[in-house]
C-alpha positions as CSV (number, residue, x, y, z in Angstrom):
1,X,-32.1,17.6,1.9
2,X,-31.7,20.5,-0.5
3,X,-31.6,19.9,-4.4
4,X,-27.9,20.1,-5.4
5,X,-27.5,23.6,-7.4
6,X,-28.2,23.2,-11.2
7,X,-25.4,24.0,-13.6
8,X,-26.2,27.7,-15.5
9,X,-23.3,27.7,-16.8
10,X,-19.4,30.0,-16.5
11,X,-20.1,33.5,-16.3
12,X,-18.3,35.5,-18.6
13,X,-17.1,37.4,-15.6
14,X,-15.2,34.2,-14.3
15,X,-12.5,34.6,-17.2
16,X,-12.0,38.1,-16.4
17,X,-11.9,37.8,-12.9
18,X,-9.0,36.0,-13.7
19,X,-7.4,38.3,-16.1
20,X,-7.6,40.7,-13.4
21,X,-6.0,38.6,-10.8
22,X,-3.2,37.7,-13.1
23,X,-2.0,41.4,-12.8
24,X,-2.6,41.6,-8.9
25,X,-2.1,38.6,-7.6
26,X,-1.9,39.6,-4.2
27,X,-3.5,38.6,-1.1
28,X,-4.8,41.8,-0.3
29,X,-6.6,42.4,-3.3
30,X,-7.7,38.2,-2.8
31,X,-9.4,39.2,0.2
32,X,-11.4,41.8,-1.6
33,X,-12.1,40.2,-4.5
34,X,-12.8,36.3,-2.7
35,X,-16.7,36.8,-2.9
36,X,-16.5,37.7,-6.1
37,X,-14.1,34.0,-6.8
38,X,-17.0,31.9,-4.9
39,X,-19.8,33.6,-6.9
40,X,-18.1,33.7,-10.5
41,X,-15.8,30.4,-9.8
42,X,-16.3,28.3,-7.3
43,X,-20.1,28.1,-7.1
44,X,-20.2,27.2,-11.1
45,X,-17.7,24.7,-11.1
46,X,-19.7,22.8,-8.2
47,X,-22.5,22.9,-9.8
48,X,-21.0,21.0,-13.3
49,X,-19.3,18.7,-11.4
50,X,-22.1,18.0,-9.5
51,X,-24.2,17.2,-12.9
52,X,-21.3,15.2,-14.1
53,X,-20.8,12.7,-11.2
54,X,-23.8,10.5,-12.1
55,X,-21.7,9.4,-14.8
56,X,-17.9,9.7,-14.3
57,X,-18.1,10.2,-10.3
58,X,-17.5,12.5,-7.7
59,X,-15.3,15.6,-8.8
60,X,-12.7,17.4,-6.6
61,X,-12.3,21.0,-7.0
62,X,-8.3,22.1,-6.4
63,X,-7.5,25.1,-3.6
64,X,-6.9,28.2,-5.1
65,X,-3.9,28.8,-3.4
66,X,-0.1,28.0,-4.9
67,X,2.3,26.3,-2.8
68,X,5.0,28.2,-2.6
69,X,7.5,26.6,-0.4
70,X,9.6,25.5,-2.6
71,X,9.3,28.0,-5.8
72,X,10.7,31.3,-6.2
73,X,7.5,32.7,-8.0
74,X,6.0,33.5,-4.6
75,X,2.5,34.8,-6.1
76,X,0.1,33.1,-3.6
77,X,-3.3,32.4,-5.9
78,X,-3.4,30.3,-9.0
79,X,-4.4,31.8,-12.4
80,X,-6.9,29.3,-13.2
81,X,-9.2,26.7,-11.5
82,X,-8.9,23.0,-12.2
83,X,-11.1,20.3,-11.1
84,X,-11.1,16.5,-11.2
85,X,-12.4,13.2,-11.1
86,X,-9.9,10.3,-10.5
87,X,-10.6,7.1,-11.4
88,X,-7.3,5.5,-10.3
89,X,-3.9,7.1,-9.2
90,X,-3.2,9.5,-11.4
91,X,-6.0,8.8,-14.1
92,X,-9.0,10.9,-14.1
93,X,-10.8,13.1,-15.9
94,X,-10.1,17.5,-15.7
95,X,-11.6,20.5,-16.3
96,X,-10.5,24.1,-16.0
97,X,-11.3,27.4,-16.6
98,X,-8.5,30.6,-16.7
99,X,-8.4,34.0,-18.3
100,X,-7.7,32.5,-21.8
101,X,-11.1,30.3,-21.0
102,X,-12.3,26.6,-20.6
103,X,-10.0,23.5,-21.2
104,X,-11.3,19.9,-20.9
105,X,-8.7,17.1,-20.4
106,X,-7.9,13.8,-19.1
107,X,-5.7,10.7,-18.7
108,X,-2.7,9.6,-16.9
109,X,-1.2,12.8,-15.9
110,X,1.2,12.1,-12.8
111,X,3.2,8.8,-12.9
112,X,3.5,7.3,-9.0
113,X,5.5,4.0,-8.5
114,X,5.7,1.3,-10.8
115,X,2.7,2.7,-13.3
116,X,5.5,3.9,-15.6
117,X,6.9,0.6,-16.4
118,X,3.4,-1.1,-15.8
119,X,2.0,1.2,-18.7
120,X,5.4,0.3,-21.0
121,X,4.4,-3.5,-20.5
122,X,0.8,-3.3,-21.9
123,X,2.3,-0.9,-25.3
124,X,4.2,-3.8,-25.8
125,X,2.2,-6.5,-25.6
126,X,-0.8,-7.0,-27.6
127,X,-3.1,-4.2,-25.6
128,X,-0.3,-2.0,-27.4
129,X,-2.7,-1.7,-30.3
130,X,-6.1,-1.2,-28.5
131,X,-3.7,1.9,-27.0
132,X,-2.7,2.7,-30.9
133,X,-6.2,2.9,-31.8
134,X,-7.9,4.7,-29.3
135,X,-5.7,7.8,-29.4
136,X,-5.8,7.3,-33.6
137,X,-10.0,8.5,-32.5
138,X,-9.3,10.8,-30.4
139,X,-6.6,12.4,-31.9
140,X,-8.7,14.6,-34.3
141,X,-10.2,16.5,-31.8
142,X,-7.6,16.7,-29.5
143,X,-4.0,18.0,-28.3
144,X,-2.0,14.2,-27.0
145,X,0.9,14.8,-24.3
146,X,3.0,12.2,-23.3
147,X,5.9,14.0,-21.6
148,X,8.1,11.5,-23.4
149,X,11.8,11.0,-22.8
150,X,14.3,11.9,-25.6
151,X,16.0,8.6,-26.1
152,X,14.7,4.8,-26.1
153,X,13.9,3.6,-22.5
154,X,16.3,1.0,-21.0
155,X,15.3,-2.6,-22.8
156,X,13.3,-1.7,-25.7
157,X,14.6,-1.8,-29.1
158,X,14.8,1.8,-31.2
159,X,13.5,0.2,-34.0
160,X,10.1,-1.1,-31.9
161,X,6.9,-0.3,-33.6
162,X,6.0,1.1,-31.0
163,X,9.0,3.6,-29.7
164,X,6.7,6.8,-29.5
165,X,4.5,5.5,-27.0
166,X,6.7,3.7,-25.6
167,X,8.9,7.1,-24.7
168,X,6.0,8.2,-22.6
169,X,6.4,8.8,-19.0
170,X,2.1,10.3,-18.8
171,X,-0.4,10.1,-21.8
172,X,-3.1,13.2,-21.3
173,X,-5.5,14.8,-24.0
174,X,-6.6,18.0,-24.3
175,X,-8.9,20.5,-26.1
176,X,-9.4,23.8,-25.0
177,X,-12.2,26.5,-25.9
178,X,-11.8,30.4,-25.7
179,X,-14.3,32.4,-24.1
180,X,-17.4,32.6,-26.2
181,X,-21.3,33.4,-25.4
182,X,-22.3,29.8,-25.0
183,X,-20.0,29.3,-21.7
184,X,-22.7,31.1,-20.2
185,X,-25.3,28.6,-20.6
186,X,-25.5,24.9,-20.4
187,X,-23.8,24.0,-23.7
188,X,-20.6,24.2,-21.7
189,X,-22.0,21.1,-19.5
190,X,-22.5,19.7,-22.6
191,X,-19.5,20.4,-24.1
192,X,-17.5,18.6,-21.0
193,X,-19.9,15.9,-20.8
194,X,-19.1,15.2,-24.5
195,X,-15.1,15.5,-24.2
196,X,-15.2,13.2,-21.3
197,X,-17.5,10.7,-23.3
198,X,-15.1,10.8,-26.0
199,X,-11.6,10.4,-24.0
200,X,-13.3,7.5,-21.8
201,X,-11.9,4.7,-23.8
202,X,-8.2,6.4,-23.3
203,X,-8.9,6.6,-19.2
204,X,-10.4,3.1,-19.1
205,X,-7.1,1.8,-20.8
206,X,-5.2,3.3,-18.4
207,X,-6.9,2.4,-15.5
208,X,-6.7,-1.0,-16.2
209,X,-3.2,-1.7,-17.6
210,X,-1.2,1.7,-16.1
211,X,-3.6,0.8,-12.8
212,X,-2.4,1.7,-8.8
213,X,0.9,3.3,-8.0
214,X,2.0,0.1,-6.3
215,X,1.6,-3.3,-8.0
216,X,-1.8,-4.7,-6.7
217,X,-0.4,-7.6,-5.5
218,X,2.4,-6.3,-3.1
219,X,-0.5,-4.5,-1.1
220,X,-0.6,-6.6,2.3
């Protein structure tokens, strides 16, 4: 069985390829330019993914292709390439690269079912403060999104202590890096290993209080 590829690192050329794309986003020039995606993209996010799963698991690499059924922007590729590794519904770990450069993220990033009201729960019990602490860490070295709502949600108090969290309806964090001579080596594995090391007391928190779409104990 052959050796899975070792990471080399992102090719400079790999945030320009998409710069280019963004201004000819096209399928014909796609289906000139597709070696160039699995040489430049494709192959090197493979290969970090496949030097990460030892530790956070196997990886999934998203199509390039939009769906555009449904939207009026009708470009067909995407203008960047994401990758992750889930850990529960909605709850994983990302990682993607674009013309503006490499951005490492994670969390609860998709709410199915009940998780929404699960994840309210837990803030405000006593796992509210675990929550409170955690994202007091990793909020100095990195953006927090919560896609909150505007008002109060339905049975919780304004005045709780807890109101901002408990406005969320996702909880993701974020840092992003622009292109610099180092994503072409294997600081940049290093770089997402140590990201994903840092935000893994935020992902474990979700997974076990936000948890499954459905309530565990209505599965049959």
């Amino acid at each position: 069985m052959a050796a899975a590829p070792r990471f080399a690192g992102i090719p400079g050329q790999a945030f320009a390829f998409y710069a280019e794309l963004s201004a000819n986003n096209t399928r014909a020039w796609w289906n000139d330019h597709k070696a160039d995606y699995e040489r430049l993209v494709r192959e090197p996010m493979q290969a970090l993914l496949g030097e990460l799963e030892g530790e956070f698991g196997a990886g999934h690499l998203y199509r390039p292709y939009r769906d555009t059924r449904f939207s009026k922007d009708k470009a067909p590729l995407k203008d960047h390439q994401g990758a992750v590794v889930n850990i529960e519904d909605s709850v994983g770990y990302y990682v993607q690269i674009s013309s503006t450069g490499l951005m490492v993220a994670g969390g609860w990033y998709a709410p199915q079912g009940t998780q929404v009201e699960r994840y309210r729960r837990a803030v405000d019990g006593p796992r509210g403060g675990e929550l409170e602490r955690i994202l007091s860490n990793i909020a100095k070295g990195f953006d927090v999104d919560g896609q909150p709502v505007k008002t109060r949600p339905r049975g919780y108090d304004a005045g709780h202590p807890r109101i901002d969290l408990l406005r969320n309806r996702a909880l993701t964090v974020a840092r992003s890096y622009s292109d610099e001579p180092w994503m072409g080596t294997r600081t940049a594995l290093a770089k997402v290993r140590a990201d994903w090391r840092a935000m893994r007391p935020l992902l474990e928190w979700l997974a076990d209080n936000v948890g499954p779409g459905i309530e565990p104990d209505s599965e049959d």
